[in-house]
PALO-325888 format. One line per field, with one value per atom (N, C-alpha, C, CB): x, y, z; atom name; residue number from 1; residue in three letters. Coordinates in steps of 0.05 Angstrom, whole numbers. Glycine has a CB too. Example, Ala and Ser with C-alpha at 12.3 -4.5 7.8 and 13.67 -1.06 7.14 Angstrom:
2
c1 = c(264:246:264:226:257:273:258:282) $
c2 = c(-114:-90:-66:-89:-45:-21:1:-12) $
c3 = c(156:156:156:181:142:143:157:114) $
atom = c(N:CA:C:CB:N:CA:C:CB) $
nr = c(1:1:1:1:2:2:2:2) $
rest = c(ALA:ALA:ALA:ALA:SER:SER:SER:SER) $
//
This chain:
114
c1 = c(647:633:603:643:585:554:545:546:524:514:491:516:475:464:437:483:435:431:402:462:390:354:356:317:349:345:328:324:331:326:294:364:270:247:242:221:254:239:253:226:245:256:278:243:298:323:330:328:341:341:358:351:349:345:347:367:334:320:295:325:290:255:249:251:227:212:188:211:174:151:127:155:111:94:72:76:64:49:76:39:93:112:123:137:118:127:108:127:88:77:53:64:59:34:16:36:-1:-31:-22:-49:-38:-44:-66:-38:-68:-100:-115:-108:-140:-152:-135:-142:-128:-106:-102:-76:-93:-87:-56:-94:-33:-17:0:-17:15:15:53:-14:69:93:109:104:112:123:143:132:143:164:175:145:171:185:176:183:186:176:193:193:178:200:179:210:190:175:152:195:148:126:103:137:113:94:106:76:90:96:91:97:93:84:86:98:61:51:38:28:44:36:23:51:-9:-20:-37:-32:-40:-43:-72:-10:-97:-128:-129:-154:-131:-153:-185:-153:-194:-220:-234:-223:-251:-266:-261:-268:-230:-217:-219:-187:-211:-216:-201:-250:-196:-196:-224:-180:-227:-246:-252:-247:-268:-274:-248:-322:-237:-223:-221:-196:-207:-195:-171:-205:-162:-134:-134:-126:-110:-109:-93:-101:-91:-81:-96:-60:-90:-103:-85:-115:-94:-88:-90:-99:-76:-79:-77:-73:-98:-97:-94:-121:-78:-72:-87:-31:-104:-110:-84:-138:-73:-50:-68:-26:-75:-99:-117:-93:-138:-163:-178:-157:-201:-224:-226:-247:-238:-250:-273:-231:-282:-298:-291:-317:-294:-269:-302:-225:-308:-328:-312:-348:-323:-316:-332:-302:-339:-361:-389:-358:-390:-417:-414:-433:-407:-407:-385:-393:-397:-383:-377:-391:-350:-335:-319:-317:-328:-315:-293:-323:-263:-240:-231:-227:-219:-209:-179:-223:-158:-133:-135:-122:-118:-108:-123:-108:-146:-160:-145:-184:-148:-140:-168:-134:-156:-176:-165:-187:-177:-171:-175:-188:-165:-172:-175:-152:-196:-194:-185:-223:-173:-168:-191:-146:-196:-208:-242:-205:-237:-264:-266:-266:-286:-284:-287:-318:-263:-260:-254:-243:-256:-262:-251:-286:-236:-229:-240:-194:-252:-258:-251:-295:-242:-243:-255:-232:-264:-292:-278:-313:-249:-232:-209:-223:-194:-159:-157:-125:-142:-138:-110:-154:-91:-65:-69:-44:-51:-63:-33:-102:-26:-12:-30:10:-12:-23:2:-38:-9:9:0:8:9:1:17:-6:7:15:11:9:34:30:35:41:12:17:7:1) $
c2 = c(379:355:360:332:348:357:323:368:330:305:303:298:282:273:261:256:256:241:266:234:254:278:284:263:305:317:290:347:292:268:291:252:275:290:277:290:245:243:244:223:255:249:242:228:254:252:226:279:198:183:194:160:181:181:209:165:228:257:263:277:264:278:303:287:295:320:326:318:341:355:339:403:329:316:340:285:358:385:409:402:407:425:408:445:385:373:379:343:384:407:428:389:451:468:466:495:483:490:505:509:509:526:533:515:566:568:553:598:545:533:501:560:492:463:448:466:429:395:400:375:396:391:368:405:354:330:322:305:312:304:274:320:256:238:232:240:224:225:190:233:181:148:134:128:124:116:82:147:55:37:24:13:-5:-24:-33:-51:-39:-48:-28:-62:-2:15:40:8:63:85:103:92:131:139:172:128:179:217:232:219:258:273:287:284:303:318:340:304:370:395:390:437:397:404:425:391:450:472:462:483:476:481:480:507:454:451:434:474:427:412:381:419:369:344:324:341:305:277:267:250:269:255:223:261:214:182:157:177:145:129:101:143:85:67:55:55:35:28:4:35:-14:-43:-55:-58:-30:-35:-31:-20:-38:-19:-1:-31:17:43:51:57:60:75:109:63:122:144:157:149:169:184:218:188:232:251:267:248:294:306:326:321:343:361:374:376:390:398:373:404:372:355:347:367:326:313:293:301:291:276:254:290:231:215:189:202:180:168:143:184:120:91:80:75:68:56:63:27:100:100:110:70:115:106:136:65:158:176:181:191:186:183:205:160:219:238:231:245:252:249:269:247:270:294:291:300:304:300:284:319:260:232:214:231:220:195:177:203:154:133:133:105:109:101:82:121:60:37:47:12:48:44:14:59:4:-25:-20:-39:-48:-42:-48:-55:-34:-46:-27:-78:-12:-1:31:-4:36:75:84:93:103:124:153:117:178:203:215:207:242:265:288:274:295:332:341:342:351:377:388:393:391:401:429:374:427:441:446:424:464:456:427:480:411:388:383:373:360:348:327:355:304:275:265:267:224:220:195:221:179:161:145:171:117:102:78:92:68:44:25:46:1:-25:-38:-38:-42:-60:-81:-58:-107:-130:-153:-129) $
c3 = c(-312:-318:-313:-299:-325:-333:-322:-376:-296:-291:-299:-268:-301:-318:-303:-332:-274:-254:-248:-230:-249:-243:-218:-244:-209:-183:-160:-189:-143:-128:-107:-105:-119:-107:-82:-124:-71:-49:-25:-49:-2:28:20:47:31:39:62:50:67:83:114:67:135:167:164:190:164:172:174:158:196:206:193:242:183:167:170:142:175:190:160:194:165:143:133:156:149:142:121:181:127:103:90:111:80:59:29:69:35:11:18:-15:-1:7:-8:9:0:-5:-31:21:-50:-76:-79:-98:-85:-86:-108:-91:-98:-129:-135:-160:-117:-136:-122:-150:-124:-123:-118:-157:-104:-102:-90:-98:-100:-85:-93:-97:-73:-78:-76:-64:-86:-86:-58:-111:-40:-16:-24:25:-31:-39:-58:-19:-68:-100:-104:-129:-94:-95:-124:-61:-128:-149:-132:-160:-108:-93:-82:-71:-82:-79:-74:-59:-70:-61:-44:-74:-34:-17:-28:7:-21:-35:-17:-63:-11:2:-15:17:-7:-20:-4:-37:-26:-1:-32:8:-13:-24:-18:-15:-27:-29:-20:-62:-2:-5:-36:6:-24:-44:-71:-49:-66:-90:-89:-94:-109:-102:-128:-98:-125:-145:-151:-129:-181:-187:-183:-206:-179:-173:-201:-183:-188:-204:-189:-209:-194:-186:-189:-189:-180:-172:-175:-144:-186:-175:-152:-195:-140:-110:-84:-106:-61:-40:-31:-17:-18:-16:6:-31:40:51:54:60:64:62:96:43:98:129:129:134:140:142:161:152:151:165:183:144:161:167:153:177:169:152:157:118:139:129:103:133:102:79:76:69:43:40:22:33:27:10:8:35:-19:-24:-35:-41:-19:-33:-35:-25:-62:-76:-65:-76:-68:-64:-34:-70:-12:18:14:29:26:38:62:32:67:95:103:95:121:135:138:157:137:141:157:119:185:197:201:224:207:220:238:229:233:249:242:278:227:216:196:203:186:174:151:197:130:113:97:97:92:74:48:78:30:2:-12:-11:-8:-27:-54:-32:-66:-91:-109:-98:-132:-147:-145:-138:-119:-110:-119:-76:-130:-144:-115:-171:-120:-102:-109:-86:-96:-96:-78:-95:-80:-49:-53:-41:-41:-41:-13:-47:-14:8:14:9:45:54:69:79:70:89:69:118:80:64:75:76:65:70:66:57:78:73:76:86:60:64:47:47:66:58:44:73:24:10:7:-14:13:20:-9:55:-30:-43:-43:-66:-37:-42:-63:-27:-80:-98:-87:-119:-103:-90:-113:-61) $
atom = c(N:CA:C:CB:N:CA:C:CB:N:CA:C:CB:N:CA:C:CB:N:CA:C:CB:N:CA:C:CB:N:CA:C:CB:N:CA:C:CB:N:CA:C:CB:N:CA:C:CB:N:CA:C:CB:N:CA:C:CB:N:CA:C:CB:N:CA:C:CB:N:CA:C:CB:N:CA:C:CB:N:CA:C:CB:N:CA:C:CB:N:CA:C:CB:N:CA:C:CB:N:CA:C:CB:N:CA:C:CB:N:CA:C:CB:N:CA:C:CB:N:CA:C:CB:N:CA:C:CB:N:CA:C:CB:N:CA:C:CB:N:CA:C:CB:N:CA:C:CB:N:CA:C:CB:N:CA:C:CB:N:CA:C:CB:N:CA:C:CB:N:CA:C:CB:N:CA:C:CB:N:CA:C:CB:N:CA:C:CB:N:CA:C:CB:N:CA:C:CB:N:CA:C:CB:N:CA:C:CB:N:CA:C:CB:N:CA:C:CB:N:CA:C:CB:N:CA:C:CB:N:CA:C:CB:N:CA:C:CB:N:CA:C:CB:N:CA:C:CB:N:CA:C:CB:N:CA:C:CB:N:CA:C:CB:N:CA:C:CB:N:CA:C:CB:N:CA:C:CB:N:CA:C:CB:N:CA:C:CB:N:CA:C:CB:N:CA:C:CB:N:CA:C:CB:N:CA:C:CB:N:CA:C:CB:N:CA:C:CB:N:CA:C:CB:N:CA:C:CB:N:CA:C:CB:N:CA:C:CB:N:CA:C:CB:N:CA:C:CB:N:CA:C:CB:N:CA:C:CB:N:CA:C:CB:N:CA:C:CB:N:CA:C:CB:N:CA:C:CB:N:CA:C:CB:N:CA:C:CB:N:CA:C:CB:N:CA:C:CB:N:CA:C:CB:N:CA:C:CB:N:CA:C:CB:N:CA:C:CB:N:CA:C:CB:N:CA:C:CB:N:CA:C:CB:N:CA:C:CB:N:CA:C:CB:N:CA:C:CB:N:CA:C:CB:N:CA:C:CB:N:CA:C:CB:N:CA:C:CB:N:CA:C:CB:N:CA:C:CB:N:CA:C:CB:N:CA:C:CB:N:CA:C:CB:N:CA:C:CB:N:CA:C:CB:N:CA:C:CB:N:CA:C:CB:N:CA:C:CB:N:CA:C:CB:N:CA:C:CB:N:CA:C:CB:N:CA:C:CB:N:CA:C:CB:N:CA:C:CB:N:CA:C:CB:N:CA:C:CB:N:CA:C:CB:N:CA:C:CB) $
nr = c(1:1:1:1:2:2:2:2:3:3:3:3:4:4:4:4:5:5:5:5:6:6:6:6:7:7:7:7:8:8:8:8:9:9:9:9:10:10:10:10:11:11:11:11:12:12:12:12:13:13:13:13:14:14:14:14:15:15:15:15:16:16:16:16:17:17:17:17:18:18:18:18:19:19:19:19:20:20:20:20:21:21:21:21:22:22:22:22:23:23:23:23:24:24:24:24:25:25:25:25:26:26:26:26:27:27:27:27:28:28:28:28:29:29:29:29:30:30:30:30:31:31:31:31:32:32:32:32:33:33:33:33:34:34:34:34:35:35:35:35:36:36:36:36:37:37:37:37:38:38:38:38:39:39:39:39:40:40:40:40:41:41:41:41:42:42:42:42:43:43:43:43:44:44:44:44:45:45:45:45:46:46:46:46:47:47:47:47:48:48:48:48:49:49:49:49:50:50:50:50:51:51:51:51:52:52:52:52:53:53:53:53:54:54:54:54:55:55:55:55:56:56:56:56:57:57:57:57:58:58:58:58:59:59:59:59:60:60:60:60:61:61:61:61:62:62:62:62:63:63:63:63:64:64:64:64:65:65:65:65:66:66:66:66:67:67:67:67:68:68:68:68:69:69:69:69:70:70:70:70:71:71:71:71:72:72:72:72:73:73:73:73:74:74:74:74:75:75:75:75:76:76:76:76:77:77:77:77:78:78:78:78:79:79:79:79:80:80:80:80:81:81:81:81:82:82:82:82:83:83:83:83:84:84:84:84:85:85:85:85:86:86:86:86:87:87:87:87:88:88:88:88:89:89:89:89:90:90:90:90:91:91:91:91:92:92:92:92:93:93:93:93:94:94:94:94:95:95:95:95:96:96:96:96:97:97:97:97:98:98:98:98:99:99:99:99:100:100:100:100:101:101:101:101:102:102:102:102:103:103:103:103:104:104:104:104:105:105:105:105:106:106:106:106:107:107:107:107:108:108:108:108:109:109:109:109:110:110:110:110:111:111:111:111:112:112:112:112:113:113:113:113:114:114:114:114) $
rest = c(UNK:UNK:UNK:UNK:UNK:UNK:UNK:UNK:UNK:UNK:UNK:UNK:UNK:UNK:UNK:UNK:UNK:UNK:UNK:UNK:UNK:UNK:UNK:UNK:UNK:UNK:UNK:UNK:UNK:UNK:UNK:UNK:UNK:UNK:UNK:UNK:UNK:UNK:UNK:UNK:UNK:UNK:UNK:UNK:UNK:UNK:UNK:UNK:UNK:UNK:UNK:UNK:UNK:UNK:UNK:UNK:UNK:UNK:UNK:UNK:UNK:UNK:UNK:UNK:UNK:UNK:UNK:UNK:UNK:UNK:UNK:UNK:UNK:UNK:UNK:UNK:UNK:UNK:UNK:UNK:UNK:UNK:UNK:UNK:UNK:UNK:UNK:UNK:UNK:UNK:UNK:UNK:UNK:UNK:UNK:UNK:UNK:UNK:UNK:UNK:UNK:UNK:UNK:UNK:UNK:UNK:UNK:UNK:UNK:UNK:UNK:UNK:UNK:UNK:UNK:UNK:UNK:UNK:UNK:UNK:UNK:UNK:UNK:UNK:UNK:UNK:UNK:UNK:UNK:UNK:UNK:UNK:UNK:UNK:UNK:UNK:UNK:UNK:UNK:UNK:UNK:UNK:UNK:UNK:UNK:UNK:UNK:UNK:UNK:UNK:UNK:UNK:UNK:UNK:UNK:UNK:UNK:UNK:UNK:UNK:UNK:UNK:UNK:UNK:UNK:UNK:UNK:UNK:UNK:UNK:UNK:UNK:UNK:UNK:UNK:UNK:UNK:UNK:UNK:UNK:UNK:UNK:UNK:UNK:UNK:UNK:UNK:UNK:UNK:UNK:UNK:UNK:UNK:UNK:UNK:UNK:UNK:UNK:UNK:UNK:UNK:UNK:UNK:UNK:UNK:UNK:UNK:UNK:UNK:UNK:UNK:UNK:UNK:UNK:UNK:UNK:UNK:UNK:UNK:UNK:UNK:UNK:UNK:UNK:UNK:UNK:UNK:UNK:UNK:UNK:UNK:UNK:UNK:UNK:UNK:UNK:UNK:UNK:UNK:UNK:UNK:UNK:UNK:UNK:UNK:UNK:UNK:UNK:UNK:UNK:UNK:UNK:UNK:UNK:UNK:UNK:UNK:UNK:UNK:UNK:UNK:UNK:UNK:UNK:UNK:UNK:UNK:UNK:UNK:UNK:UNK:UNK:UNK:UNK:UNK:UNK:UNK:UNK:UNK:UNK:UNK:UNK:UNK:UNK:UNK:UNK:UNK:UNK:UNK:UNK:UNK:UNK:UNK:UNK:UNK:UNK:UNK:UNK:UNK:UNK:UNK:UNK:UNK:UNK:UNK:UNK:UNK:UNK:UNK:UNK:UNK:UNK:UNK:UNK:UNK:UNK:UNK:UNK:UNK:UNK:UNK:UNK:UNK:UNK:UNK:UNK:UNK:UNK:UNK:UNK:UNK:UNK:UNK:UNK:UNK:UNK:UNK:UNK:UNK:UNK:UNK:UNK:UNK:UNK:UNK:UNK:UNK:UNK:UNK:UNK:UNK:UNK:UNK:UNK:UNK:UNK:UNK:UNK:UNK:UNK:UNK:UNK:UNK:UNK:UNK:UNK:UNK:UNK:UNK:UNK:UNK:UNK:UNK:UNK:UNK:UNK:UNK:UNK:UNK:UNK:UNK:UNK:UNK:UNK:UNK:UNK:UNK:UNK:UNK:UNK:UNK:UNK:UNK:UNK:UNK:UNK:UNK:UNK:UNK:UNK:UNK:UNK:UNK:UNK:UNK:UNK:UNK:UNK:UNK:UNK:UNK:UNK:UNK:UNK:UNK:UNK:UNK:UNK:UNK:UNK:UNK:UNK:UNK:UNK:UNK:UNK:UNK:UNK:UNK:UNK:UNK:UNK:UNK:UNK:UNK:UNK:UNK:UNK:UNK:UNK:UNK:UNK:UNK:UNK:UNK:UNK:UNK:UNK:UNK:UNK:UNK:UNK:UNK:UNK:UNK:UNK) $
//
């Protein structure tokens, strides 16, 4: 029998998982993995290379962002903000925002649709 059913990419339910090996680093790249995916929002882990970054966009949501580790430079509307491991960050919605990596970097991203 041939199933049909897509590989299942996020977190596995009630198992602890280390939030730093949930994705790696790539030289040169952006990597980032989906860990929950509902209709109200979602949740993404992402590994920065030195030096890499998201270009400025926006959202019609807000957006928390968790620093795992490394550094960053994360610009909202204009207003650049240091990011280290354990730091927090609001993402307003609606507001241009930006990530570069000042460091390797890991970061979770939390969106609320609302």
């Amino acid at each position: 029998m041939t199933s049909t059913t897509p590989p299942r990419l996020e977190i596995a339910e009630a198992q602890a998982f280390s939030l730093r090996n949930l994705v790696n680093y790539q030289e040169g790249s952006v990597v980032s993995r989906v860990i929950l995916k509902r209709d109200k929002g979602n949740v993404t882990v992402f590994a920065f290379d030195q030096g890499q970054g998201l270009s400025e966009h926006t959202s019609p949501f807000d957006a928390l962002v968790q620093a795992v580790e490394g550094e960053a430079e994360i610009t909202v509307a204009g207003n650049a903000i240091a990011l280290k491991a354990g730091d927090v960050l609001l993402l307003p919605a609606n507001k241009p925002h930006a990530v570069k990596a000042t460091a390797r970097f890991k970061m979770v991203l939390t969106m609320i649709r609302s």
